[in-house]
DSSP file (Angstrom, degrees, kcal/mol; ACC not computed):
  #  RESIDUE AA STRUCTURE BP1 BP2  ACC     N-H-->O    O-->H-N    N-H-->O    O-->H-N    TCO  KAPPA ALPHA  PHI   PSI    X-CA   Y-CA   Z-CA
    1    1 A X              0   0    0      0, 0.0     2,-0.3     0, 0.0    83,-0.1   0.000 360.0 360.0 360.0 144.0    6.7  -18.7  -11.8
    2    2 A X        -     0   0    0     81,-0.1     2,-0.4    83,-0.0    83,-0.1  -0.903 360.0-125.2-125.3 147.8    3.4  -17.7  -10.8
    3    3 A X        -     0   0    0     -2,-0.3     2,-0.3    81,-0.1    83,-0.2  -0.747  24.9-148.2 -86.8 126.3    2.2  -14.2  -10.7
    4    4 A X  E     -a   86   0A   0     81,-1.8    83,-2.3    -2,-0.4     2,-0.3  -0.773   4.1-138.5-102.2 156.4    0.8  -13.1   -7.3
    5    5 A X  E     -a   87   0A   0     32,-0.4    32,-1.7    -2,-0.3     2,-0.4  -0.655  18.0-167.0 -81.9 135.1   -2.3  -10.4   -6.7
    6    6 A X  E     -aB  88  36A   0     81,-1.4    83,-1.6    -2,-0.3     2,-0.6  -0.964  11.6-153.3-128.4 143.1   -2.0   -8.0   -4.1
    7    7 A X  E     +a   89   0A   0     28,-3.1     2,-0.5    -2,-0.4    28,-0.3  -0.757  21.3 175.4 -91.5 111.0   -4.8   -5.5   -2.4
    8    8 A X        -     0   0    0     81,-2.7    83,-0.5    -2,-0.6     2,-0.4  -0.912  24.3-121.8-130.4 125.2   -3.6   -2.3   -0.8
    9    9 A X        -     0   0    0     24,-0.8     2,-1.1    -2,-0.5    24,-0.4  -0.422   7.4-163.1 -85.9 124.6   -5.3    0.7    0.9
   10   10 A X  E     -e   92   0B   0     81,-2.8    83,-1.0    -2,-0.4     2,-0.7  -0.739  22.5-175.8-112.0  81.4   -5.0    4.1   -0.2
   11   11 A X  E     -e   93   0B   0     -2,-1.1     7,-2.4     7,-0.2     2,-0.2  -0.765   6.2-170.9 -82.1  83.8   -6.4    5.4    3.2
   12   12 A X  B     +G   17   0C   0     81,-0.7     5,-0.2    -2,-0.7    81,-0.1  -0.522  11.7 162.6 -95.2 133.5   -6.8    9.8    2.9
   13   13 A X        -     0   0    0      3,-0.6    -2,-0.0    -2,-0.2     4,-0.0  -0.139  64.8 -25.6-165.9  94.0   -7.6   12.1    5.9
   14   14 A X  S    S-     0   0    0      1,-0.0     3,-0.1   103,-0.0   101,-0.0   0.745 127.1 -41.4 108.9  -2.3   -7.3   15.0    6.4
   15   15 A X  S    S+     0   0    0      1,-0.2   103,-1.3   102,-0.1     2,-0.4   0.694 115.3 115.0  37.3  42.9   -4.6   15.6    4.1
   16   16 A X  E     - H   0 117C   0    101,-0.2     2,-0.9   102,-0.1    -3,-0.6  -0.936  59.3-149.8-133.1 142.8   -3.2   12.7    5.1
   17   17 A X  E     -GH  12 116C   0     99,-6.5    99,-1.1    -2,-0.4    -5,-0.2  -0.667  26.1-138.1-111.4 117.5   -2.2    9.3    3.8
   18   18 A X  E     + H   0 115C   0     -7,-2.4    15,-0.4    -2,-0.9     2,-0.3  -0.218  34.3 179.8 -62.9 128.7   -2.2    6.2    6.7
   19   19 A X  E     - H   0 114C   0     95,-2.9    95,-1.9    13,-0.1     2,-0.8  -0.932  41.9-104.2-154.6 155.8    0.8    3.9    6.3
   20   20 A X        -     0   0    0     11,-1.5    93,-0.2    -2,-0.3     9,-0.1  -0.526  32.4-147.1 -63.5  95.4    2.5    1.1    7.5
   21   21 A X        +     0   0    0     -2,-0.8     2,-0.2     9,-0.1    91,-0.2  -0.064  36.7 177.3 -52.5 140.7    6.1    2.6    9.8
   22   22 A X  E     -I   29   0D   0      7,-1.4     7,-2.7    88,-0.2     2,-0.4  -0.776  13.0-169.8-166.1 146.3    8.4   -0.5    8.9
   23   23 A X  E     +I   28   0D   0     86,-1.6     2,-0.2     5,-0.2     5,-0.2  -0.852  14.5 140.6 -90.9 130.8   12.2   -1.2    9.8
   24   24 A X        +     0   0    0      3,-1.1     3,-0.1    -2,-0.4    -2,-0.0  -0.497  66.0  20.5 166.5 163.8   14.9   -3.2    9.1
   25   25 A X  S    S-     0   0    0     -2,-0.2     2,-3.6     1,-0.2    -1,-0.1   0.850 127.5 -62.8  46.5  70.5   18.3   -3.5    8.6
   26   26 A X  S    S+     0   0    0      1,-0.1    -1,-0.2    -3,-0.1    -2,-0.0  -0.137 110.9 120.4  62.1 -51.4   18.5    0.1   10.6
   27   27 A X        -     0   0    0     -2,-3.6    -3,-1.1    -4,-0.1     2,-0.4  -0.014  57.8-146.8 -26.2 115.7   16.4    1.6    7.8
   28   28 A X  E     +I   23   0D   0     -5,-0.2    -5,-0.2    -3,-0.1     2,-0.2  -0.818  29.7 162.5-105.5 141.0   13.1    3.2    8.4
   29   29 A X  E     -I   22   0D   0     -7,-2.7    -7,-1.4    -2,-0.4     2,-0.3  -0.799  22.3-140.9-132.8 158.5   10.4    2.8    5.3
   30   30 A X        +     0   0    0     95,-2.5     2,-0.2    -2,-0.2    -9,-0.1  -0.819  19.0 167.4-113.1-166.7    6.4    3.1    4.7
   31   31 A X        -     0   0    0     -2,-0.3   -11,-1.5    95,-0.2     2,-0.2  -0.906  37.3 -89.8-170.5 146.4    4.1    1.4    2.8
   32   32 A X        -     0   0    0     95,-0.6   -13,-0.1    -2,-0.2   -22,-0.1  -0.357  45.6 -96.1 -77.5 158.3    0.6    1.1    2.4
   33   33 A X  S    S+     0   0    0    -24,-0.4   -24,-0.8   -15,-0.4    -1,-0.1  -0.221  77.1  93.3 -45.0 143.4   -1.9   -1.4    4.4
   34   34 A X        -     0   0    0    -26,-0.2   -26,-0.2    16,-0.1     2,-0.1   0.035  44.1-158.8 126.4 130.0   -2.5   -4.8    2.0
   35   35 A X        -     0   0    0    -28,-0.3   -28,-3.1     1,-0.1     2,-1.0  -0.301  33.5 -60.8-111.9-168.4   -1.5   -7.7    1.4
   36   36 A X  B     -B    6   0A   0    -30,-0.2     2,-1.2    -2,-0.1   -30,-0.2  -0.489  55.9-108.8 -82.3 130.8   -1.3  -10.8   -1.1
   37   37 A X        -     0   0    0    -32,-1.7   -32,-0.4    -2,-1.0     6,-0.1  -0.646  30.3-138.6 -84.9 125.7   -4.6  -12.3   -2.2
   38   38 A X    >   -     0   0    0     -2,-1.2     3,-2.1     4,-0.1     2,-0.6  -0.231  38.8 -88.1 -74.6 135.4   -5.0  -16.0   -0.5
   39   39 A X  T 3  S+     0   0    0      1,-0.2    -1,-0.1    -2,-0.0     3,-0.1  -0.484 121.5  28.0 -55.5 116.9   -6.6  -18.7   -3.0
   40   40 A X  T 3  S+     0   0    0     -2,-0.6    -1,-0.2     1,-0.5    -3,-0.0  -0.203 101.6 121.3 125.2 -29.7  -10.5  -18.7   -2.8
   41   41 A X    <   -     0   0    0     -3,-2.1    -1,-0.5     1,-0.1     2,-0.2   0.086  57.2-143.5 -62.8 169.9  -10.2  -14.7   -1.8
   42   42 A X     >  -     0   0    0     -3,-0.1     4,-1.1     1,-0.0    -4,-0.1  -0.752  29.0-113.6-114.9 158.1  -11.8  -11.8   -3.7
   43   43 A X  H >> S+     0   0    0     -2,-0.2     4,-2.4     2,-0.2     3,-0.5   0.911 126.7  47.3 -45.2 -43.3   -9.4   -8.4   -3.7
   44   44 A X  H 3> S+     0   0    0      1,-0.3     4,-4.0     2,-0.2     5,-0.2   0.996 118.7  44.3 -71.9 -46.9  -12.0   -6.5   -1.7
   45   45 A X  H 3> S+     0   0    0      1,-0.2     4,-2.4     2,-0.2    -1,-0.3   0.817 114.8  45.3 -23.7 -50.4  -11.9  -10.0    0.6
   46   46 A X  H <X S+     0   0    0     -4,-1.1     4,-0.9    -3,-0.5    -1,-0.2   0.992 118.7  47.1 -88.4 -55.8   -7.8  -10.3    0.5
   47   47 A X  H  X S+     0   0    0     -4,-2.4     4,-1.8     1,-0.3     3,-0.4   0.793 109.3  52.8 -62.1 -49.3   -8.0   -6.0    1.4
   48   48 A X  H  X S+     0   0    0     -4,-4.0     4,-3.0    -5,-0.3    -1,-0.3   0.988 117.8  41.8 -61.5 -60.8  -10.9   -6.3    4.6
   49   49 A X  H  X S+     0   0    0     -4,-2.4     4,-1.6     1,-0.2    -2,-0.2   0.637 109.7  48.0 -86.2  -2.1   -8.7   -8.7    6.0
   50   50 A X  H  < S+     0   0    0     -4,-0.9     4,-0.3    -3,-0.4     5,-0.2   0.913 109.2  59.6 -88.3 -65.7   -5.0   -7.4    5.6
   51   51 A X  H >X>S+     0   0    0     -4,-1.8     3,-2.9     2,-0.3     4,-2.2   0.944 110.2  46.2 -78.0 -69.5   -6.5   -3.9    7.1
   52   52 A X  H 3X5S+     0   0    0     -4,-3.0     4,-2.0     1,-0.3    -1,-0.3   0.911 116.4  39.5 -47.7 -49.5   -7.4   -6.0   10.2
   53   53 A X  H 3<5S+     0   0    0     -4,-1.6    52,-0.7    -5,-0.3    -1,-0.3   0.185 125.8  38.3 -73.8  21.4   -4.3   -7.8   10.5
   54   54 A X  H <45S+     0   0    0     -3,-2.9    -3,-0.2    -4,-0.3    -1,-0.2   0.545 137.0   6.6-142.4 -31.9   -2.2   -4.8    9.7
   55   55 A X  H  <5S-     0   0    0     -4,-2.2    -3,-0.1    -5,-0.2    -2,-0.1   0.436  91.4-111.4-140.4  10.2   -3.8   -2.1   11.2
   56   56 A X  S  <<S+     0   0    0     -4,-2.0    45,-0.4    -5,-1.5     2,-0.3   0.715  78.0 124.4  63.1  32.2   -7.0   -3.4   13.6
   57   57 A X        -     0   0    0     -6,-0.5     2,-0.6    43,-0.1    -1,-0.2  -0.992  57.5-151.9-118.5 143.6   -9.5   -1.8   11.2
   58   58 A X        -     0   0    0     -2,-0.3    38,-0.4    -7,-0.1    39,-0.1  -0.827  30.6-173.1-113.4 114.1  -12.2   -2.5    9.2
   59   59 A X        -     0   0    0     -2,-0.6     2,-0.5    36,-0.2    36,-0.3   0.109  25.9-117.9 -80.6 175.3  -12.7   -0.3    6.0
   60   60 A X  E     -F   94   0B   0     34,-6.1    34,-0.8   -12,-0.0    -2,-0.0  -0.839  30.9-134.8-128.7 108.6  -14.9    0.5    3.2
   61   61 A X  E     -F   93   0B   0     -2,-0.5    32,-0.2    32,-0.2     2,-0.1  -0.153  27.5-178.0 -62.0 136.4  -13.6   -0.2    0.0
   62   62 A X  E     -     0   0B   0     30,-2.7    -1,-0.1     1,-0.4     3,-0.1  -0.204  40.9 -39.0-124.4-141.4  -14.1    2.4   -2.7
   63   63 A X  E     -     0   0B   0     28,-0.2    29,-2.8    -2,-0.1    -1,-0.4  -0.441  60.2-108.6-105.2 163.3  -13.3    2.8   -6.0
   64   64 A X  E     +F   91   0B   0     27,-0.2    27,-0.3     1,-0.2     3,-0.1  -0.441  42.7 161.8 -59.6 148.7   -9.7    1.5   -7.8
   65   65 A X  E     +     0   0B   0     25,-1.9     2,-0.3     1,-0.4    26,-0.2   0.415  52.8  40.6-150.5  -7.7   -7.9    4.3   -8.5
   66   66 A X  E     -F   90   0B   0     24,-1.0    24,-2.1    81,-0.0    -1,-0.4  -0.991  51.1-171.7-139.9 144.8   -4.1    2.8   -8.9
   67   67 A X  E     -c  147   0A   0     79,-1.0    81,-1.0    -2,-0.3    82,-0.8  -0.829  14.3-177.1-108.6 103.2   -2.7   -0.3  -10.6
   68   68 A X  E     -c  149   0A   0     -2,-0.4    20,-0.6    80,-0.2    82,-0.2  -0.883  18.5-152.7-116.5 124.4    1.1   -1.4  -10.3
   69   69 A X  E     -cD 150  87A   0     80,-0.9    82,-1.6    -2,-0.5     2,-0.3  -0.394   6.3-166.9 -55.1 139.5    3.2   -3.9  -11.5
   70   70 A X        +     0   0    0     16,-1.5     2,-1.0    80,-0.2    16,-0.4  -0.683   8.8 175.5-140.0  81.0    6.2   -5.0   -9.6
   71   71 A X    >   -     0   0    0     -2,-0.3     3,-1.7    14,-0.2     2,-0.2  -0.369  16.9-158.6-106.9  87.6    8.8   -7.2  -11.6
   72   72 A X  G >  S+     0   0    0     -2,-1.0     3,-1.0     1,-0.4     9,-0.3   0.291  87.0  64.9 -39.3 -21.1   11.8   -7.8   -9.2
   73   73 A X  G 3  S+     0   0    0     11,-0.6    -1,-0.4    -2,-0.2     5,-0.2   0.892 103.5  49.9 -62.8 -30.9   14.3   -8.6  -12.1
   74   74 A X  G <  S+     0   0    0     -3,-1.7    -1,-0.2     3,-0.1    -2,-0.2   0.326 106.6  78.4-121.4   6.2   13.8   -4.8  -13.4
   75   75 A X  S X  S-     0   0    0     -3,-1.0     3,-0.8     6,-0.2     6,-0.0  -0.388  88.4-106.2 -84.7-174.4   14.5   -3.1   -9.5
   76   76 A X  T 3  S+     0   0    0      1,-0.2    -3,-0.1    -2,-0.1    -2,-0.0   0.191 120.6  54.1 -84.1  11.3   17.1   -2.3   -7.2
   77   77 A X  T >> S+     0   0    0     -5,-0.2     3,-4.0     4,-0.1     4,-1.9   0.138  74.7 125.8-126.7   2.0   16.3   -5.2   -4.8
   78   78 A X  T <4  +     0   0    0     -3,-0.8     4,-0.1     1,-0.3    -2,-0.1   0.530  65.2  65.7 -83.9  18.5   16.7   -7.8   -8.2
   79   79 A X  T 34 S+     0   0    0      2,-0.1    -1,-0.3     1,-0.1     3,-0.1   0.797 119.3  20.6 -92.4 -17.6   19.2   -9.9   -6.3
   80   80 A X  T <4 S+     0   0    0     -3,-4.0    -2,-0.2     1,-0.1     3,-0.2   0.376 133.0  38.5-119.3   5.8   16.6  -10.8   -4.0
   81   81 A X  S  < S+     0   0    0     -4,-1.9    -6,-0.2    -9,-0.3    -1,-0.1  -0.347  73.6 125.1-131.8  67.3   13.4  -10.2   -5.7
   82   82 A X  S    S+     0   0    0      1,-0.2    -1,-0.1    -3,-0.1    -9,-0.1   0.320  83.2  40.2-107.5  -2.2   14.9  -11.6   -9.2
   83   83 A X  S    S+     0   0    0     -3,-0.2    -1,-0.2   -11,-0.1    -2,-0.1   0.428  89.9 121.1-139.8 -16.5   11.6  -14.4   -9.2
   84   84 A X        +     0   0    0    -81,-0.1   -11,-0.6   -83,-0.1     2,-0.2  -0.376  33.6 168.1 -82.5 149.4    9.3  -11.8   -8.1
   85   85 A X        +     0   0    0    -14,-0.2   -81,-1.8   -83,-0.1     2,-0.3  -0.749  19.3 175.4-163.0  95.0    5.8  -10.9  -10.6
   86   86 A X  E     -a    4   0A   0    -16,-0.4   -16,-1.5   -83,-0.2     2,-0.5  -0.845  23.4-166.6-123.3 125.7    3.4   -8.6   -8.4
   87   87 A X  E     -aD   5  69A   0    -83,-2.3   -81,-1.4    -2,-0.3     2,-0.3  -0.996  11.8-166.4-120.2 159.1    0.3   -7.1   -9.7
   88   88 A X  E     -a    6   0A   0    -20,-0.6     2,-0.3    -2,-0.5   -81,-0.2  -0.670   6.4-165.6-140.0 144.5   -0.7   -4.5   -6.9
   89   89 A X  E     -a    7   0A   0    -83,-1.6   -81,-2.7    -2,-0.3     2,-0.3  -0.928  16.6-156.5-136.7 160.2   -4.7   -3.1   -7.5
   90   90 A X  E     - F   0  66B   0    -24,-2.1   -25,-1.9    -2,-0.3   -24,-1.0  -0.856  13.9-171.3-128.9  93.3   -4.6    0.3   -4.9
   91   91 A X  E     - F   0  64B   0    -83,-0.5   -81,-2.8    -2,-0.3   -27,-0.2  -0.600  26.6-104.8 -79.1 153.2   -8.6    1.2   -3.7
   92   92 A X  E     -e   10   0B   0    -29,-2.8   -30,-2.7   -83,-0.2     2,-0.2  -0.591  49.3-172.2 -77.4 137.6   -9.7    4.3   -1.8
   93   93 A X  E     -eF  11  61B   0    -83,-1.0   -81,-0.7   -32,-0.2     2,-0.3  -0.946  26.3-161.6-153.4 161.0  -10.5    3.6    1.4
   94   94 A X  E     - F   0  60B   0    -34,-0.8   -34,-6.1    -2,-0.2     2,-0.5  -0.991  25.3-121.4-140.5 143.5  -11.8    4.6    4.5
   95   95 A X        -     0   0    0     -2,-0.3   -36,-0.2   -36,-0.3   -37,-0.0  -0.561  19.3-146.9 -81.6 111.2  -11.6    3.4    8.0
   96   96 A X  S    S+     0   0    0     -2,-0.5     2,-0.4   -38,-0.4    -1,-0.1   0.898  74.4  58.1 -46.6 -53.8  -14.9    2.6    9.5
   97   97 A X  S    S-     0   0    0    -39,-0.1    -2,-0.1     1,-0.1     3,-0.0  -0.772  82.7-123.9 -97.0 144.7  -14.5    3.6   13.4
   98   98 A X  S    S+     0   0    0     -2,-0.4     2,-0.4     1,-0.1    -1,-0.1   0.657  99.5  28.5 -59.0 -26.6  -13.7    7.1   14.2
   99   99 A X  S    S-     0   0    0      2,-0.0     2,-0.4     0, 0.0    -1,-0.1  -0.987  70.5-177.8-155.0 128.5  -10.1    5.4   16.6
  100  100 A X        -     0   0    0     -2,-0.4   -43,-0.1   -43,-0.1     2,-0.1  -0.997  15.2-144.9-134.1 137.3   -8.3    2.2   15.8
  101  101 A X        -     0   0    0     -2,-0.4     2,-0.1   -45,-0.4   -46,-0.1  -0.373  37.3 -84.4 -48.7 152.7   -5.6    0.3   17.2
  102  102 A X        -     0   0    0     -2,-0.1   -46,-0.2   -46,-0.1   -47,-0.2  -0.358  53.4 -90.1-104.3-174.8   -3.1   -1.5   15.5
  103  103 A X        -     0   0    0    -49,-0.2   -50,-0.2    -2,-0.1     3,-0.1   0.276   9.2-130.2 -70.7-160.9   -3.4   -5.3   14.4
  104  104 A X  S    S+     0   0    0    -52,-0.1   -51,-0.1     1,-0.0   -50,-0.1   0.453 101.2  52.5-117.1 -34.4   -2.9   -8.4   15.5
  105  105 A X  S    S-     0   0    0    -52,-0.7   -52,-0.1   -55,-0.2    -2,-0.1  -0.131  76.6-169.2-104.1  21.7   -1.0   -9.7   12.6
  106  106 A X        -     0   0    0     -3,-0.1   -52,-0.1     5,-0.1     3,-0.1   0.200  27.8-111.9 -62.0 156.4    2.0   -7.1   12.0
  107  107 A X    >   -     0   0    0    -53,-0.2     3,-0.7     1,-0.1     2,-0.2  -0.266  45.8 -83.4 -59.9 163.6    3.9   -7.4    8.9
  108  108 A X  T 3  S+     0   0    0      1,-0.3    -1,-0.1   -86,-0.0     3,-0.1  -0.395 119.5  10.5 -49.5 121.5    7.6   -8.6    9.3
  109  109 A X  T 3  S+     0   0    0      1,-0.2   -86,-1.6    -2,-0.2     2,-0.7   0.582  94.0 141.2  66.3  -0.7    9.6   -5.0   10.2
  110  110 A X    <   +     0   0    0     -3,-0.7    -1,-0.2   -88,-0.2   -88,-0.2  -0.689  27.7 177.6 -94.6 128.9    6.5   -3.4   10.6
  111  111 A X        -     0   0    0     -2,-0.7     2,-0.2    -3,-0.1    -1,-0.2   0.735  54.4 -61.8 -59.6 -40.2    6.5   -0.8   13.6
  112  112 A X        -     0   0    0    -91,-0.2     2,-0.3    -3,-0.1   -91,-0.0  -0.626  60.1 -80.7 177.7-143.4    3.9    0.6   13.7
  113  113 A X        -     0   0    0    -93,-0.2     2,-0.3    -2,-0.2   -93,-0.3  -0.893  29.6-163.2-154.4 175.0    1.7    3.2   11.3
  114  114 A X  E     -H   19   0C   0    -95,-1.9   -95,-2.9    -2,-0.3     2,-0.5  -0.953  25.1-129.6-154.2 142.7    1.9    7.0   10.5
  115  115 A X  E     -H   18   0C   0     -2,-0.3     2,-0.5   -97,-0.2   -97,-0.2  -0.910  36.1-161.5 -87.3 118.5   -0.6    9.7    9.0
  116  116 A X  E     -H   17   0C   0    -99,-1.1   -99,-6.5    -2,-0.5     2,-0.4  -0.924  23.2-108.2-113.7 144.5    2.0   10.8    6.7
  117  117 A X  E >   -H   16   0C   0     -2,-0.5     3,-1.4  -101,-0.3  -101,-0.2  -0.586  23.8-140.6 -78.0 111.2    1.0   14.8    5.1
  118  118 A X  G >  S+     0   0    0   -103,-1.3     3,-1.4    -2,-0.4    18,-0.2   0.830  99.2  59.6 -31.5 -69.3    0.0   14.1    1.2
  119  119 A X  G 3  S+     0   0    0      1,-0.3    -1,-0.2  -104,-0.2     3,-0.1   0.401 108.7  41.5 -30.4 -28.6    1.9   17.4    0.3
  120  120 A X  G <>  +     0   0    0     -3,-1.4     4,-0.7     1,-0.1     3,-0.4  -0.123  68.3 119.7-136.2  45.6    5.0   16.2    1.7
  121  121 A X  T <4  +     0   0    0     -3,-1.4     5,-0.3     1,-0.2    -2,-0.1   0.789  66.3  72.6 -64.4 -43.9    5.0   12.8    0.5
  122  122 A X  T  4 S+     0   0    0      1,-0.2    -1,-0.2    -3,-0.1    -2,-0.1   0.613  95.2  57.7 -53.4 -14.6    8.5   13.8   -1.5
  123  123 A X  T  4 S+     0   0    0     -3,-0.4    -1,-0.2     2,-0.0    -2,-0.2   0.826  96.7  67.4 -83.5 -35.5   10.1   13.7    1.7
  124  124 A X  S  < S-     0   0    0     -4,-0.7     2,-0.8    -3,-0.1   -95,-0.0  -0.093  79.0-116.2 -79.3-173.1    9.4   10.4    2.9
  125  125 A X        +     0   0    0      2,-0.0   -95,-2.5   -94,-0.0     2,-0.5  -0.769  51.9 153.8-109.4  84.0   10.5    6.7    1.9
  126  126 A X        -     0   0    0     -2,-0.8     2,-0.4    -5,-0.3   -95,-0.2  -0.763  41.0 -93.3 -99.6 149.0    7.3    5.5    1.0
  127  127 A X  S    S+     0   0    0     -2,-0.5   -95,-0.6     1,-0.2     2,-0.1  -0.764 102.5  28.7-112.5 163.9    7.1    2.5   -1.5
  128  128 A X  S >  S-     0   0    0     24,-0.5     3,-1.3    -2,-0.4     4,-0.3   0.864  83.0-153.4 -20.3 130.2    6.9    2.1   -4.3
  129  129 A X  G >  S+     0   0    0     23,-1.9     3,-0.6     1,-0.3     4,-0.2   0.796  87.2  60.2 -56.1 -42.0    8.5    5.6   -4.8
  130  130 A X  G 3  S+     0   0    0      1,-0.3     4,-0.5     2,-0.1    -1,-0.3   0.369  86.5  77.6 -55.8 -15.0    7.2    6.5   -7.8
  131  131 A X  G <> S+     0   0    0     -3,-1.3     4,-1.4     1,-0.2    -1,-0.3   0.480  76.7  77.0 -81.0  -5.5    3.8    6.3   -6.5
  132  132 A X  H <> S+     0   0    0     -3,-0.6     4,-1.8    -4,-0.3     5,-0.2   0.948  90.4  51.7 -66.7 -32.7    4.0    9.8   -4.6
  133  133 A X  H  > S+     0   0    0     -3,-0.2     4,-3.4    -4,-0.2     5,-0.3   0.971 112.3  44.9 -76.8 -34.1    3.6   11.8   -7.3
  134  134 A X  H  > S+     0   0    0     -4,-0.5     4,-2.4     1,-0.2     5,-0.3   0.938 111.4  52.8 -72.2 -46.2    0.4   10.0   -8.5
  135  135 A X  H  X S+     0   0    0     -4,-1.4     4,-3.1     2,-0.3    -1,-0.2   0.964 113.1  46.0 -89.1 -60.8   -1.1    9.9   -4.8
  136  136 A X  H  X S+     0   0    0     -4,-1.8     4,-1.4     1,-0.2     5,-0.3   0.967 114.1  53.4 -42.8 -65.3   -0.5   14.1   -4.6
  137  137 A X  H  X S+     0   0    0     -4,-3.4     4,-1.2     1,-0.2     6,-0.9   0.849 112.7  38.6 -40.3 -43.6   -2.1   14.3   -8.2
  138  138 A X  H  X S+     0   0    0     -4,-2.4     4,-3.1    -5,-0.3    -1,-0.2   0.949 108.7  60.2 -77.4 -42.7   -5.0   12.6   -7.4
  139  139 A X  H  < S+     0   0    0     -4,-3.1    -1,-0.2    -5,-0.3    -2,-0.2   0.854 115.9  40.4 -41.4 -35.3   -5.2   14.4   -3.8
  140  140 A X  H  < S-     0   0    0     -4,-1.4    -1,-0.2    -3,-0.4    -2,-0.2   0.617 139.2  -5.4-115.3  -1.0   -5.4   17.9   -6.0
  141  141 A X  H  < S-     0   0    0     -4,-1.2    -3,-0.2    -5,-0.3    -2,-0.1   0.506  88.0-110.3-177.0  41.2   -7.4   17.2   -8.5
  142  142 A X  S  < S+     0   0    0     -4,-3.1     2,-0.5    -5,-0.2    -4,-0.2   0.431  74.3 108.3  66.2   3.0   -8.6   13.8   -8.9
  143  143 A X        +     0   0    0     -6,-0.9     2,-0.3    -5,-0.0    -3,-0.1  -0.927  26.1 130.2-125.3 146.5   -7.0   12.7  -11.6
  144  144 A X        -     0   0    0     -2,-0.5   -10,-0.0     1,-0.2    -9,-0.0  -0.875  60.2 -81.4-159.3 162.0   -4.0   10.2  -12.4
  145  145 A X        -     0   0    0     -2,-0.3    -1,-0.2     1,-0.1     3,-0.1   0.168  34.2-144.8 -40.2-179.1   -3.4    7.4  -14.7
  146  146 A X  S    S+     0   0    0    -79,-0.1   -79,-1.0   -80,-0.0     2,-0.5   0.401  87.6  54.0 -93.2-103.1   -5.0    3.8  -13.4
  147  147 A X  E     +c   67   0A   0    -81,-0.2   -79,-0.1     1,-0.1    -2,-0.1  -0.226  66.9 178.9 -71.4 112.7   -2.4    1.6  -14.7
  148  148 A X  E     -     0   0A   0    -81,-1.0     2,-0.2    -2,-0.5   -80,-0.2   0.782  29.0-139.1 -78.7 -41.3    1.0    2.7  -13.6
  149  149 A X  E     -c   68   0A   0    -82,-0.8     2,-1.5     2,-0.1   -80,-0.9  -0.605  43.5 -27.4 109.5 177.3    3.0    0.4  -14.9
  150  150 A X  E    S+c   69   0A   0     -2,-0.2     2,-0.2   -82,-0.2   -80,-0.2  -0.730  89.7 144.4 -84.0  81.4    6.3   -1.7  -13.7
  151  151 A X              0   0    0    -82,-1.6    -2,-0.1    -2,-1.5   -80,-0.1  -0.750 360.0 360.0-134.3 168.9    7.4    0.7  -11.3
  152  152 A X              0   0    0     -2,-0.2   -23,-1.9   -24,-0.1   -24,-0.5   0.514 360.0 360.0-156.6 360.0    9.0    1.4   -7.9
């Protein structure tokens, strides 16, 4: 089993955090923008081009600020993500043009996007769940771990 990279944008504005609306099976979910890094890619590479296809923008990568491990045997999903080994790296970002449209590429079940309000992050179903509280901390006062850990 091979471990895959993924790049994902932790895009703040406003007091607000962009994510990727997604459905299915009647459920409604977020997530952030980002995808897997493609062989030959760099992260910042894998990140610029997932942002296009995902939300028809081109950012400016800042600094790392979250790292998560995702090893599907040890979730609630491990009847179908029982083979799954994820290592997530999460950058600050910002969206280059003042008004974007959304991509070209959507993910599978994804609707749309939403500015969802940092502050009330506990309300929503964003994934990985356990990342809300770290995304608030850092919103009020800059600080949270880096490495997160095998969480969801």
């Amino acid at each position: 089993m091979r471990i895959r990279n993924s790049a994902k944008a932790l895009i703040m504005k406003d007091g607000n955090l962009l994510a990727l609306k997604m459905q299915e099976n009647g459920e409604t979910y977020y997530i952030l923008p980002g995808g897997g890094q493609e062989h030959g890619e760099t992260l910042h590479q894998a990140l610029e081009r997932e942002c296009q296809e995902e939300i028809g923008a081109e950012v400016e990568i800042g600094e790392l600020l979250f790292v998560r491990e995702y090893i599907g045997k040890n979730h609630e999903l491990a009847a179908y993500h029982s083979h799954a080994h994820q290592i997530e790296f999460m950058f600050r970002c910002k969206v280059i043009q003042e008004t974007f449209t959304e991509g070209t590429h959507l993910d599978k079940g994804q609707i749309g996007t939403a500015w969802l309000p940092i502050q009330e992050l506990m309300e929503y179903n964003l994934f990985p769940r356990a990342l809300r509280t770290h995304i608030i901390s850092y919103s009020e006062n800059g600080k949270s771990p880096i490495y997160l850990g095998d969480i969801n």
